[in-house]
C-alpha positions in Angstrom: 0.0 0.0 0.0 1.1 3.3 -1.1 0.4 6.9 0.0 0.8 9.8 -2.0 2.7 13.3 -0.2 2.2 16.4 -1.8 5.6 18.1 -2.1 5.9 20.5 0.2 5.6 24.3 -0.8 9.1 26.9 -0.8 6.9 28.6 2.7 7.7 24.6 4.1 11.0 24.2 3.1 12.0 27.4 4.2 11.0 26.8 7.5 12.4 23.2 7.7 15.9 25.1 6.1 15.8 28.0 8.6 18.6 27.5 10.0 20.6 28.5 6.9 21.4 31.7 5.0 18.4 33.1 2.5 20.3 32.4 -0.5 21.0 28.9 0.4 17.7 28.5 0.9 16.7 29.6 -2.4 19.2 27.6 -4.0 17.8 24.3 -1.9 14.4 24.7 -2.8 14.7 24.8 -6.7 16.9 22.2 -6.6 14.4 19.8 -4.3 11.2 20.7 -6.1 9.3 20.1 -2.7 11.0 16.9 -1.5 11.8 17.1 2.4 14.5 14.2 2.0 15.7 15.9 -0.7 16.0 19.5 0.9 17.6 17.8 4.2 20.2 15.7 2.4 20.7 19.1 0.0 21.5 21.0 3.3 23.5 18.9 5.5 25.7 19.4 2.1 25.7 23.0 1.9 26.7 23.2 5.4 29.5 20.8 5.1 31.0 21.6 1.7 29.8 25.4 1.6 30.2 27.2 4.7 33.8 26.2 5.6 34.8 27.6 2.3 32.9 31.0 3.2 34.6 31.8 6.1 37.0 34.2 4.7 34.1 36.2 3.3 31.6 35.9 6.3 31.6 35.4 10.0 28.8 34.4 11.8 27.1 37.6 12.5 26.7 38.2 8.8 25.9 34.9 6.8 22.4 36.0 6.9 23.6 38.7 5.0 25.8 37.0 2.6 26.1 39.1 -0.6 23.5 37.0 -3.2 25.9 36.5 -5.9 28.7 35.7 -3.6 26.4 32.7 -2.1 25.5 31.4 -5.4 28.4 31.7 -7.1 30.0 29.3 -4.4 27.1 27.1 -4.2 27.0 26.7 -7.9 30.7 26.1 -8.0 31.4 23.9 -5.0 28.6 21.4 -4.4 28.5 18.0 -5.2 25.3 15.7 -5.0 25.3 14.2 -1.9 25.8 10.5 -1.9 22.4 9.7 -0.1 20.6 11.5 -3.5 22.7 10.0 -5.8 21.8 6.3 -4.5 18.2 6.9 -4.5 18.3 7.9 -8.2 20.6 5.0 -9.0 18.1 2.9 -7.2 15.5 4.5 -9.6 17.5 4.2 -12.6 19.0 0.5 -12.0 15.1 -0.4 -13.3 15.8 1.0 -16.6 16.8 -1.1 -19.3 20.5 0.5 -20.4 19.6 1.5 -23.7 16.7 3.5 -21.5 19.3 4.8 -19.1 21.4 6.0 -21.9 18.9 8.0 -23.7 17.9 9.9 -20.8 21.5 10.3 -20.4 21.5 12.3 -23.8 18.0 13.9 -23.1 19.3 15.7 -19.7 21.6 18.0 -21.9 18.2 19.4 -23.0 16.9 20.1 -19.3 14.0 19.4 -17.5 12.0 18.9 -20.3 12.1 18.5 -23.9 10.1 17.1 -26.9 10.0 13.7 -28.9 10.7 15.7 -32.5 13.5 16.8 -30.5 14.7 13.7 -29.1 14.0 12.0 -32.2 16.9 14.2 -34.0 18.8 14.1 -31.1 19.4 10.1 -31.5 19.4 9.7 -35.5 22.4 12.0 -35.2 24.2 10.2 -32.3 23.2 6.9 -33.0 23.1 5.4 -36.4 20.5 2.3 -35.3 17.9 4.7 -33.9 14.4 5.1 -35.0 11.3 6.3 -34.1 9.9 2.8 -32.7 12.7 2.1 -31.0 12.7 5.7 -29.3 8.6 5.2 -28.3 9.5 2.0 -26.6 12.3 3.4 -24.4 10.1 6.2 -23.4 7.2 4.6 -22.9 9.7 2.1 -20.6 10.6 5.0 -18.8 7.4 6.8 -18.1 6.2 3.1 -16.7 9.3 3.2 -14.3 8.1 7.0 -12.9 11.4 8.4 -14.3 9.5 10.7 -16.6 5.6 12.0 -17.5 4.0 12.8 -20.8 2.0 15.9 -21.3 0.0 16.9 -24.5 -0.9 15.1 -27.7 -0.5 14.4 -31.4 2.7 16.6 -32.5 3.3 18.2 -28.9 3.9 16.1 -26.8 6.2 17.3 -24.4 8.0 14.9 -21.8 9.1 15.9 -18.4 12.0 14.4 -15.8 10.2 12.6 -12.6 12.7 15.4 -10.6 15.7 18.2 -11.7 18.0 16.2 -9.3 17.7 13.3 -11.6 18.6 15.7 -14.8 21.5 16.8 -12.7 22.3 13.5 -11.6 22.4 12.4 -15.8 24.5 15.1 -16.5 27.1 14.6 -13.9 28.0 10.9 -15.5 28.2 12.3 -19.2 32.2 12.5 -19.9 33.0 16.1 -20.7 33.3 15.1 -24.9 30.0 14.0 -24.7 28.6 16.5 -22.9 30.2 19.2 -25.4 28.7 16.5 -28.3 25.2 16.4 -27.3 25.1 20.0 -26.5 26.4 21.0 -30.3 23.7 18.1 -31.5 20.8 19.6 -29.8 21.8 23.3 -31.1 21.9 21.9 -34.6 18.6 20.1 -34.4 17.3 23.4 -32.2 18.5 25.8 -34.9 15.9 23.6 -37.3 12.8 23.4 -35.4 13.3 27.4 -35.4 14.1 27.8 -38.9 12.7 31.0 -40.0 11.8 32.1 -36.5 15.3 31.6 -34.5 14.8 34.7 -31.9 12.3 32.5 -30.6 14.5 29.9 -29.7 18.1 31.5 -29.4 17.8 31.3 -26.1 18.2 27.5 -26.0 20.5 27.4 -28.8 22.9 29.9 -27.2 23.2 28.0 -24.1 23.6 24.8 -26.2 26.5 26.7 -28.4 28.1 27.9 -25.4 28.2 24.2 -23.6 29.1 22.7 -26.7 32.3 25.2 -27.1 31.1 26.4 -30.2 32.4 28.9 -32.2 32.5 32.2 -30.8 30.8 34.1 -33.6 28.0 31.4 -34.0 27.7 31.9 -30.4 27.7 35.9 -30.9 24.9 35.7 -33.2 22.1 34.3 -31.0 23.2 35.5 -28.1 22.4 39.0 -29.8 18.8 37.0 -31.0 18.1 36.2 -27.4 19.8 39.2 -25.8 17.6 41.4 -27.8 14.7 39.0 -27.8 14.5 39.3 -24.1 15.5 43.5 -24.1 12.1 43.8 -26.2 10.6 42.3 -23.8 11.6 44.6 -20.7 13.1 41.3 -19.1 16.6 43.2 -18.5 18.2 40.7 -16.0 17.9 37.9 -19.1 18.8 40.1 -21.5 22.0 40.9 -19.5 22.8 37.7 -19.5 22.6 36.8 -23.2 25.0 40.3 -23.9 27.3 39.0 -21.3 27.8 35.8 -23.2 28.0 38.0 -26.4 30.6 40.4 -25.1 32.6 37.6 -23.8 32.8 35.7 -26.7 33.1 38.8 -29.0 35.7 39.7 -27.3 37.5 36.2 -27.5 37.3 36.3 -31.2 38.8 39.9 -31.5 41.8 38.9 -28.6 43.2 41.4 -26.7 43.8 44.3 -29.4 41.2 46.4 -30.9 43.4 46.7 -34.0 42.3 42.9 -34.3 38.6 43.6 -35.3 36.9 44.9 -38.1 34.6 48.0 -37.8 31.4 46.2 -38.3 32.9 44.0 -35.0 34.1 47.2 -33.1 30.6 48.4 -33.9 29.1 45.3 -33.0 30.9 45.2 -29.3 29.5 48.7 -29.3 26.2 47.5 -30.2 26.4 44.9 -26.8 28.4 47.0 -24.7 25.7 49.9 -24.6 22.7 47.3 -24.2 24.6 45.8 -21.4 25.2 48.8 -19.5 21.3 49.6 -19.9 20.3 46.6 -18.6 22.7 46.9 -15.6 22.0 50.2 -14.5 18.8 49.1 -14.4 19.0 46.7 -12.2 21.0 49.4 -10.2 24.6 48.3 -11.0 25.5 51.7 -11.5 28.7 51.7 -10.9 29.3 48.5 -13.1 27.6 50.2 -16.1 29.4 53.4 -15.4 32.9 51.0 -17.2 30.3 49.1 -19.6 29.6 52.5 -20.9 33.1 54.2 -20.7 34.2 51.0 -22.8 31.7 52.1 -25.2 32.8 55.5 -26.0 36.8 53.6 -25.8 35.7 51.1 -28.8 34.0 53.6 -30.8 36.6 56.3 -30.9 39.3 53.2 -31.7 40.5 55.0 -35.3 37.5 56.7 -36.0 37.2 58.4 -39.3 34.7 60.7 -40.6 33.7 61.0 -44.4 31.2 63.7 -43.9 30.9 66.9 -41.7 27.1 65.3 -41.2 28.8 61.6 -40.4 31.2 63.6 -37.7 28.0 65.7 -36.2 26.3 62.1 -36.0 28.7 60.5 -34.4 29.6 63.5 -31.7 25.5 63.2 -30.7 25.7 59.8 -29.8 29.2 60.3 -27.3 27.3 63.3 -25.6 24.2 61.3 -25.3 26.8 58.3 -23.7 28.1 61.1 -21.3 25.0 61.7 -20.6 24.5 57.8 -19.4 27.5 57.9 -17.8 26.2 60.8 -15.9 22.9 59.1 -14.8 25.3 56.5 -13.1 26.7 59.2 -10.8 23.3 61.1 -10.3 21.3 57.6 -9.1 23.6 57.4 -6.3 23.5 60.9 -5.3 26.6 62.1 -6.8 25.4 65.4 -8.6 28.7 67.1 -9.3 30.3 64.2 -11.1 26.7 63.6 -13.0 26.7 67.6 -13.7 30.6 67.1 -14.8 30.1 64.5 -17.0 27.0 66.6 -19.0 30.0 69.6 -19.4 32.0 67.1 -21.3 28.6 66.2 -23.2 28.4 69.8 -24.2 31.8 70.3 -25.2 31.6 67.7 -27.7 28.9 68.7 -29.0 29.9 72.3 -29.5 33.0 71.4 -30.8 31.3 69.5 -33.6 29.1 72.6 -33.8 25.8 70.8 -33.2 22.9 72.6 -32.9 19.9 71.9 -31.3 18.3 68.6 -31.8 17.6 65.6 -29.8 21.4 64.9 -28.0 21.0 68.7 -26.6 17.1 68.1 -25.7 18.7 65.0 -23.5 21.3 67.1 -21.9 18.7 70.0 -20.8 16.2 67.1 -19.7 19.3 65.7 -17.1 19.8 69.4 -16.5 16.3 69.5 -15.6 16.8 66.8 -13.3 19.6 68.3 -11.4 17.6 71.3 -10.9 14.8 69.4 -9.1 16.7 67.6 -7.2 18.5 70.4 -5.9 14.8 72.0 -5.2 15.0 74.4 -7.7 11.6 74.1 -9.1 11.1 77.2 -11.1 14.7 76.4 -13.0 14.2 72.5 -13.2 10.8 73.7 -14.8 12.1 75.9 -17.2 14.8 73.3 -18.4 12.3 70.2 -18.8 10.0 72.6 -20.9 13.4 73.4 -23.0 14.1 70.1 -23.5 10.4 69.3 -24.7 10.7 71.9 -27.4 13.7 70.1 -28.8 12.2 67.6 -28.8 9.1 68.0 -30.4 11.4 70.4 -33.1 13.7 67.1 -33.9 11.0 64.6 -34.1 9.1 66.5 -37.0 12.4 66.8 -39.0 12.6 63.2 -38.4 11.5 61.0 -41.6 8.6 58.7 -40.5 10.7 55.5 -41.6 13.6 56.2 -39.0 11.2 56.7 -36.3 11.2 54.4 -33.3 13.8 51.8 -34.6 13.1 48.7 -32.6 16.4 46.9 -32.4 18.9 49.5 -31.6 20.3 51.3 -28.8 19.1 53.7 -26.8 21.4 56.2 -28.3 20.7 55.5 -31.8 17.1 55.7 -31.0 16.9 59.0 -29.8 18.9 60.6 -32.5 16.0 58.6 -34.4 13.1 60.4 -33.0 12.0 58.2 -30.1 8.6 59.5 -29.2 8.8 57.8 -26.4 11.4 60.7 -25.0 8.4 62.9 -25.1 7.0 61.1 -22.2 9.9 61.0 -20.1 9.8 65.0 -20.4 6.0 64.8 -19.3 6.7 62.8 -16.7 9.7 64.6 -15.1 7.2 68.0 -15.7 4.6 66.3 -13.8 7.2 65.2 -11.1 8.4 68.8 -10.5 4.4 70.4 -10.5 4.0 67.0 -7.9 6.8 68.9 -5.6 6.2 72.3 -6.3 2.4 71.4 -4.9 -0.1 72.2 -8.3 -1.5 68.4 -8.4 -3.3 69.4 -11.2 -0.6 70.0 -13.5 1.1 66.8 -12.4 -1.7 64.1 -12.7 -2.3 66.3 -16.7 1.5 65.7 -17.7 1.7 62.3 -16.4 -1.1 60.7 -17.5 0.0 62.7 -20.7 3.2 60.8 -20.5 1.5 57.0 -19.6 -0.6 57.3 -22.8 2.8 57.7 -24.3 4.3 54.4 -22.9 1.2 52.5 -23.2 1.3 53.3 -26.9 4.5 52.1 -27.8 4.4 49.3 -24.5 7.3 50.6 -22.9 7.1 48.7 -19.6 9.8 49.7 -17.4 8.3 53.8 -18.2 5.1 52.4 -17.6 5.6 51.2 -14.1 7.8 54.0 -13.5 4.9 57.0 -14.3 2.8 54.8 -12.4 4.5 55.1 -9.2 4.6 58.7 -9.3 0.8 59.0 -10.3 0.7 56.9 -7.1 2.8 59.7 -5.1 0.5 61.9 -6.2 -2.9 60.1 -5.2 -1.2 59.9 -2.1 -0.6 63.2 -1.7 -4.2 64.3 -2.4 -5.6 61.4 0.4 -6.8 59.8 -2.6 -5.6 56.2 -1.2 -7.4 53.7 -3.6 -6.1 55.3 -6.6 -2.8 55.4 -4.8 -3.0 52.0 -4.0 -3.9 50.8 -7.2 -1.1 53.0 -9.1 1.3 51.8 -6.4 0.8 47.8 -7.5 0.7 48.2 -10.9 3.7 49.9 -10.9 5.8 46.9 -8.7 3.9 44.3 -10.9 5.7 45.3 -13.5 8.6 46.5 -11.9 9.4 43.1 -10.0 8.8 41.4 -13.3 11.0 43.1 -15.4 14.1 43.2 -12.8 14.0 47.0 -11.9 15.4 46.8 -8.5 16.0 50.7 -8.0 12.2 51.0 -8.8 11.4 48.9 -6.3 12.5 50.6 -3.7 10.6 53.3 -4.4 7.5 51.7 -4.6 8.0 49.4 -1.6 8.9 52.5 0.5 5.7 54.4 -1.2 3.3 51.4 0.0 4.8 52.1 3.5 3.8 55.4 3.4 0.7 54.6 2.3 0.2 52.4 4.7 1.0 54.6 7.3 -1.3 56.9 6.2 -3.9 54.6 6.7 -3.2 53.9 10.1 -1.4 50.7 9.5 2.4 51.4 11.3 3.8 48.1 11.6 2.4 47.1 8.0 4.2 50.5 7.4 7.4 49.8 8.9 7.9 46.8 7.0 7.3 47.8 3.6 9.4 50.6 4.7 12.5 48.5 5.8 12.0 46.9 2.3 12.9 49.7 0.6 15.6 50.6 2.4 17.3 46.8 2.1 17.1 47.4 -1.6 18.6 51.1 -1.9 21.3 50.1 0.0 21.5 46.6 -2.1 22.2 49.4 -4.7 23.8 52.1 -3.1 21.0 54.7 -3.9 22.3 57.4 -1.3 18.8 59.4 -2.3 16.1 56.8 -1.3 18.0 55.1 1.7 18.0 59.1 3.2 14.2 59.6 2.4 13.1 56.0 3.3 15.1 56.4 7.0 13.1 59.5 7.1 9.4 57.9 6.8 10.9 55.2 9.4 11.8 57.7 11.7 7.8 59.0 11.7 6.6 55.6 11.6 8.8 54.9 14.7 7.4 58.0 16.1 4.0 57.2 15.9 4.3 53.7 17.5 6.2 55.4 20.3 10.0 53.4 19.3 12.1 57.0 19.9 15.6 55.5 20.3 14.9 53.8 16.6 13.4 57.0 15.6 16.3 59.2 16.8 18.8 56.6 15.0 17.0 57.2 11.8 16.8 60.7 11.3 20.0 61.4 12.3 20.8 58.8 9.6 19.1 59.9 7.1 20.2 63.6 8.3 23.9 62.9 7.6 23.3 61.2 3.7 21.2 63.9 3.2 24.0 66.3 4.4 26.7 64.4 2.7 24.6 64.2 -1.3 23.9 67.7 -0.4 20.1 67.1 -0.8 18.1 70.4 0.2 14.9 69.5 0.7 15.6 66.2 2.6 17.8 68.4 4.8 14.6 69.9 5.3 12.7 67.3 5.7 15.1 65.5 8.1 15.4 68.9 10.2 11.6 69.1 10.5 11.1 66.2 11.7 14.1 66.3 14.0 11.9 69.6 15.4 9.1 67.9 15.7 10.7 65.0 18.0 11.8 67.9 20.2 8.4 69.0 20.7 7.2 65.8 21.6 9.9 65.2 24.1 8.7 68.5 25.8 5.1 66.9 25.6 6.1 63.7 27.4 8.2 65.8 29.9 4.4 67.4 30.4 2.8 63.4 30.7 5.6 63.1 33.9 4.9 66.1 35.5 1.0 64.6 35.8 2.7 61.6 37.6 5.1 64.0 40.1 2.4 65.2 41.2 0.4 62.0 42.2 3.5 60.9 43.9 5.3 63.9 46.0 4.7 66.3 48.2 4.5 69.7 48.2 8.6 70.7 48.9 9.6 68.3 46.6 7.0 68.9 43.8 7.8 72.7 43.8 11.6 71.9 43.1 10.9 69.1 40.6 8.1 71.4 38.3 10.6 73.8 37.9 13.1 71.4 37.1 10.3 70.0 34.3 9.6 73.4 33.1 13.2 74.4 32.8 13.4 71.1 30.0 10.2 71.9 28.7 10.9 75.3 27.8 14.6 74.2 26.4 13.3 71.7 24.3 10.4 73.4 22.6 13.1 76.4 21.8 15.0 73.9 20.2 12.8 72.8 18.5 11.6 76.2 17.0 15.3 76.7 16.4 15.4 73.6 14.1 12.1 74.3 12.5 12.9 77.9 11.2 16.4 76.7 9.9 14.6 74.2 8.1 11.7 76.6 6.6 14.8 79.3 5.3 15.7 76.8 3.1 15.0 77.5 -0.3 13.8 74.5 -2.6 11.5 72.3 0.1 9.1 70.9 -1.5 5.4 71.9 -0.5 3.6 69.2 1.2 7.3 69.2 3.7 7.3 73.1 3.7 3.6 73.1 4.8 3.7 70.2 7.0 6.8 72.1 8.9 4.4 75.2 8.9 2.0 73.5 11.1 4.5 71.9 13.5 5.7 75.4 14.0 1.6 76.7 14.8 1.8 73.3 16.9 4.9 75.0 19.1 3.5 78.5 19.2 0.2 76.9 21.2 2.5 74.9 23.3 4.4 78.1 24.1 1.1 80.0 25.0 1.5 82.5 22.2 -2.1 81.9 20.9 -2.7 84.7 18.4 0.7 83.6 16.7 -0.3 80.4 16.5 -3.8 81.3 15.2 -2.3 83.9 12.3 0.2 80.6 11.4 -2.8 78.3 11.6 -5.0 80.5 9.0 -2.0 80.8 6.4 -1.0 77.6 6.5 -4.6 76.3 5.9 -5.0 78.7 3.0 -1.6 77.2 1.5 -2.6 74.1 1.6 -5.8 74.4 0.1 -4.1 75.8 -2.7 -1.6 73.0 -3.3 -5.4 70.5 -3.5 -3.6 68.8 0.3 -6.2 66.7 2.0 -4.6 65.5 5.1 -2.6 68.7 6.1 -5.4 70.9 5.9 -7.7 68.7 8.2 -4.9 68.8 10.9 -5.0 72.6 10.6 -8.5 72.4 11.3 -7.8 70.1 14.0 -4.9 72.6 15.8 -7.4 75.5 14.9 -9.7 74.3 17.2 -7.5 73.7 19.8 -6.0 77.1 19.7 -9.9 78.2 20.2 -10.2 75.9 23.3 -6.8 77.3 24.5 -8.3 80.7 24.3 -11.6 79.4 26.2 -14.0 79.5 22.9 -15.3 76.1 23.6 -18.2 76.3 21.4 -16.4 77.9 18.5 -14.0 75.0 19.0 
């Protein structure tokens, strides 16, 4: 009698694996697809083989926090199938006839799955007494053994291992010529199923090239199938992987001198270099695809001749516009005067080839723009990003329709082409800086402007990306559904495609969001997710605001050592990047958390004087008064230093506004606090605030009671 267990889910096996680092985890629970004897033989493995060789790199305090590719690379590189695995599939396989056992032997080359047409080819070409009864029969031997299932019918039939240990386990006794035999086999009978349609399966074929040491410019060419293949698609970490394969084995071919290649290679390496660094930075590997893209502008200035004063104005647009990605590599991590530097050089080149106007400078003044905003200079930022649409708009209708939005070519090449799609970004950026400067009206019109844009031409990663900043708006105006629903469309698409800077943003957003709604520990911990993932990629910017909205969530659940260790955090980055208003920020609520220590001091008196008597009370109220009043004038001190800031932006300028109407009616000076109260309130109602106005309401009224108008209150 048998009984049949349902493999247990990642949740299970996680907690059964607790004990070891996250990464490991991972790792076990692909590779045990549910089985618990699997996933504890798998472990006592990774423990043994695995974490003596990491103790160079981690101590015990930190293998939690093992860097991810650090942990897989080893895992990957290091661990051999423990014997207890290995004799449960022999057992398995030992029921197999060998002509059975050896062509599953050739199908694991193909993975986890694969097709009878496939297999078919497969064996006629490795084996000259092969046909398709023969083939039937061994598979139908092992389906009846439980080594393999068949799913589908008629010409798809698809056939799939009993367990990926067992494919492993198959691979591991192939000798290394056979291995790199099969693998060229199933690329040659891959590259005919595909015929006519290869960028559908290049990404099979390339991996089947590589393992089968083909030759490196057979290999080049899918790569650049799939690389692309996958690029369309928005899915940048697989994409980075295919132009990885295709730099490295362009790069083999060429050897070690440029002077080796031709220019349609150099241009080529070009070609995969720039896509590479795209798909890097944005997975936030800025500083990696800061060198991908200095490489670029090295390979295409290797003897570079011009034939036409047009060809050399051509060519100068495109390095500006890669100075220009260089200098979004320094700006994402906060590092404005190297960004702003790098734009100069931009400039400079283009002057020198006496450029004007035209997309490359429109691209320029848009980072320009940027640098502006995130200096708080909303007026100037403005002013730039409406520059830069103009240019736009005036290069795309000199554009001829046919070189308009070229689909497989770099981001460079496509600008310079007339990428509508550029229009958007402008309208999004314009509809950021309205969102800051406080007219929500402006920024929901300019980007949902901009998402009809991307939703046109399905640009995914823009799509998500306006999407969390209509979100930031919502949010702004109270509006928390809409927020809510902007918000999760955004990281669907933004945990799908890989865009790990993007997701910090949102995950921090949510927290907000959440703690807005009440919800502070839900709060906190989308919170804390954002930050783990701006400081996974050094995004100096969003690990500053993110401590911020920690420190108020803290706040509010009453944690003050946690909230004074994260403002005074997110205080020094913000110091450090130079950041004005999240100086501001930072300093308002630092004033605020002064004002509530002088609020708590007034909670203890209440207690002194259950507790003393009358010598002693007299001595300690002054002491408590004495505190009090030193702490709510440091906190007005820290307040007006962060309102004479110029470039806050006007939901932090407004909320420090009402903190300082909040001090002035904990001081006693009630008709200030009532003049602060009405302003405020009219300044918010202006900028379409929900939130902020009701609490001026709310201290309105308790300025009125302070002042004995109960029934006005």
């Amino acid at each position: 009698m048998s009984i049949p267990i349902q493999p247990l889910t990642d949740e299970q096996i996680a907690s059964l694996l607790s004990h070891l680092p996250g990464t490991m985890v991972q790792y076990i629970q692909t590779r045990a697809a549910g089985n618990p004897f699997f996933a504890e033989e798998l472990a006592r493995t990774v423990e043994t083989q695995i974490a003596p060789s990491t103790s160079h790199v981690v101590d015990s305090h930190s293998a939690r926090s093992m860097a991810p590719n650090l942990a897989s690379d080893i895992i990957d590189t290091e661990l051999t199938l423990p014997d207890t695995i290995a004799a449960v599939l022999e057992l398995r396989m030992s029921r197999l006839t060998p002509a059975c056992q050896r062509l599953l032997g050739n199908a694991a080359v193909l993975g986890g799955s694969f097709t009878f047409h496939v297999i078919q080819q497969m064996e006629v070409g490795v084996n000259a007494n092969a046909n398709e009864d023969t083939i039937l029969d061994l598979l139908e031997e092992a389906i009846q053994a439980g080594v393999i299932t068949e799913e589908g019918s008629g010409t798809r039939i698809n056939y799939q291992f009993w367990h990926p240990l067992l494919v492993s386990h198959l691979y591991d006794q192939l000798s290394a010529a056979r291995r790199a035999r099969l693998h060229r086999r199933a690329a040659q009978v891959l590259q005919e199923v595909y015929r006519g349609h290869e960028e559908e399966g290049a990404a099979m074929i390339v991996n089947h090239l590589v393992a089968g040491g083909a030759e490196p410019l057979q290999v080049v060419h899918y790569a650049a199938l799939a690389g692309d293949r996958s690029y369309n698609l928005s899915a940048y970490p697989e994409a980075e992987g295919f132009y990885r394969i295709a730099v490295a084995q362009l790069d083999e071919h060429i050897g070690p001198s440029l002077s080796n290649a031709t220019q349609d290679e150099r241009s080529q390496l070009a070609y995969f270099l720039e896509r590479l660094g795209e798909c890097t930075r944005v997975q936030g590997n800025y500083e990696e695809a800061r060198h991908l893209y200095e490489r670029v502008l090295a390979v295409r200035s290797y003897q570079r001749s011009y034939t036409t004063p047009t060809e050399y104005q051509y060519e100068a647009q495109i390095d500006a516009l890669l100075w220009r990605e260089i200098a979004l590599t320094w700006y994402d991590v906060g590092d404005s005067l190297h960004a702003q530097e790098c734009c100069e050089r931009g400039e400079q080149v283009l002057r020198e080839a006496e450029v004007v106007g035209g997309a490359a400078w429109a691209t320029l003044r848009f980072q320009e723009s940027y640098h502006y905003w995130q200096d708080g200079n909303y007026d100037e930022a403005h002013k730039m990003a409406s520059e830069a649409l103009c240019l736009f708009e005036e290069a795309l209708q000199k554009q001829e329709p046919s070189r308009t939005n070229a689909f497989q070519t770099t981001g460079t090449k496509r600008t310079l082409a007339g990428d509508p799609v550029n229009l958007g970004r402008i309208q999004t950026l314009i509809g950021v800086i309205a969102d800051m400067a406080g007219d929500h009206h402006e920024a929901l019109t300019s980007l949902q402007s901009a998402l009809r844009v991307f939703e046109q031409y399905n640009r995914q990663r823009e799509i998500a990306n306006v999407c969390c900043n209509l979100g930031d708006v919502y949010l702004r105006k109270a509006e928390h559904e809409l927020a809510h629903a902007a918000f999760r469309r955004s990281i669907h698409i933004a945990e799908r495609i890989g865009d790990v800077p993007l997701m910090s943003v949102v995950f921090g957003n949510l927290g907000v969001l959440a703690a807005r709604s009440g919800n502070l520990q839900e709060a906190e911990e989308w919170i804390k997710r954002g930050i783990k993932l701006a400081e996974q990629i050094k995004d100096q910017i969003y690990i500053s605001i993110w401590h911020i909205y920690l420190s108020i969530t803290f706040q509010d659940q009453g944690k003050w050592a946690e909230a004074r260790k994260s403002i005074v955090y997110a205080l020094s980055i913000s110091r450090s990047t130079n950041n004005t208003p999240y100086i501001g920020f930072a300093l308002i609520i630092i004033g605020n958390m002064h004002m509530m220590q002088s609020k708590l001091l007034d909670h203890s008196q209440e207690n002194i004087n259950q507790e003393y008597n009358n010598s002693k009370l007299e001595d300690l109220e002054e002491t408590v008064n004495i505190q009090r009043f030193h702490f709510l004038k440091r906190s007005q001190h820290v307040l007006e230093r962060a309102l004479a800031l110029e470039g806050l932006e006007s939901e932090t300028r407004i909320e420090g506004k009402l903190s300082l109407v909040q001090l002035f009616l904990l001081q006693g000076e009630l008709n200030r606090a009532w003049q602060q109260a009405i302003n405020t309130l009219e300044e918010a109602r202006q900028n379409e605030l929900i939130w902020q106005p009701a609490r001026a309401q709310s201290l309105m009224g308790s300025i009125l009671a302070a002042q004995g108008q109960m029934e006005q209150a």
